[in-house]
Each structure stands twice: as C-alpha cells, then as structure tokens.
N, C-alpha and C positions, 0 to 999 in steps of 0.2 A: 734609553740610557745605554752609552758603550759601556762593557764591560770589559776588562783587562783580565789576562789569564790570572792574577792576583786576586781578583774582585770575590767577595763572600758578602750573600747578603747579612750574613750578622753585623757587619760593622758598621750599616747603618743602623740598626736599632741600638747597635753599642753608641755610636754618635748622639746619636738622639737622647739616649738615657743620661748620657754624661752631660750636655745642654740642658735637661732637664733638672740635674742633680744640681751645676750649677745655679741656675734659678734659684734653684728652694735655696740651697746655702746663702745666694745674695739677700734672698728676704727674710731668711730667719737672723742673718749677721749682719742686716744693711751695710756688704760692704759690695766693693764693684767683681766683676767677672774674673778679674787676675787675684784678685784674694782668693775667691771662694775655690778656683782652681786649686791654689795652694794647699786649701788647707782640706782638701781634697786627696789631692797626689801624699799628703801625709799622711793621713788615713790609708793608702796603698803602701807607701813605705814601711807604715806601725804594723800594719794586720797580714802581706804579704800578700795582699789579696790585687787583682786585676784593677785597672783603673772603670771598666764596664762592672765587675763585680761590687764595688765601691758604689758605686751611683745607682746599681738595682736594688742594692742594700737599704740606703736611702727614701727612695721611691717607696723599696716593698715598704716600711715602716709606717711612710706616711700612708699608702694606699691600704693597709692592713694586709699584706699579704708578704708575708716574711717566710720567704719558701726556699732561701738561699743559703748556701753554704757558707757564706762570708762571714761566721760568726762574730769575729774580731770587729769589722766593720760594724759589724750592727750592733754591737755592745759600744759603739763610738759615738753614734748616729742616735741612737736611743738616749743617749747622757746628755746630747747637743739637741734634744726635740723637748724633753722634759726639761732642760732649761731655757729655754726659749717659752715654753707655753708660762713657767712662773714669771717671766717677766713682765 
C-alpha cells in the first residue's frame, strides 16, 4: 500500500465502521445505501458527534460493547434498535 504524507491508519477502520453502520441501518430500515447515509450524517448533525463516532456507536450497541463517548448517538441508535426489534 502507498501511503501519502496524509495517510492515518485510523481512517480505514473509520471507513470500514462507517460501511458497516451503513449495512445495519440498510437492514434494520430496508432502505438503499444513500438513505441510511442520510440518516446517518443526521445523527452527526443532532449529537455533534464524528461521522466514525456515529457508526462505532452503532456497532458498539449491536455488538454490546458501548465504551464510547458519543452519548447523543447512542441514545439515537438505541431508540432505532428497540424499534426495530418490536417490529
């Protein structure tokens, strides 16, 4: 892999968590990849939080492992999991 004076490896596992966050949003909302973006980047806009922050938030929920500072988020994500499971 080249790397550019730019390059951090965190932003591929920021990458990665964010495709992965999308994922789950597409299957818990069956809707396509530019939705669950959206409603995503909203969730960053509401809570102030990172767009990587956002989708670890996510993750950590579903994974059990809610060890992040993104409160906001995960009080969002938590409201969207518990309605999702009563459906």
């Amino acid at each position: 892999m080249i790397h550019t004076p730019n390059y951090r490896p965190a932003d591929h596992r920021s990458r990665r968590e964010i495709d992965q966050a999308i994922g789950v949003v597409m299957g818990l909302r069956r809707c396509s990849a530019e939705q669950a973006l959206s409603e995503i980047t909203a969730v960053v806009r509401a809570s102030g939080v990172g767009l990587g922050g956002v989708s670890r938030a996510l993750l950590g929920l579903i994974t059990g492992d809610v060890t992040s500072a993104a409160g906001e988020a995960v009080v969002h994500w938590d409201a969207v999991l518990r309605s999702a499971a009563q459906d």
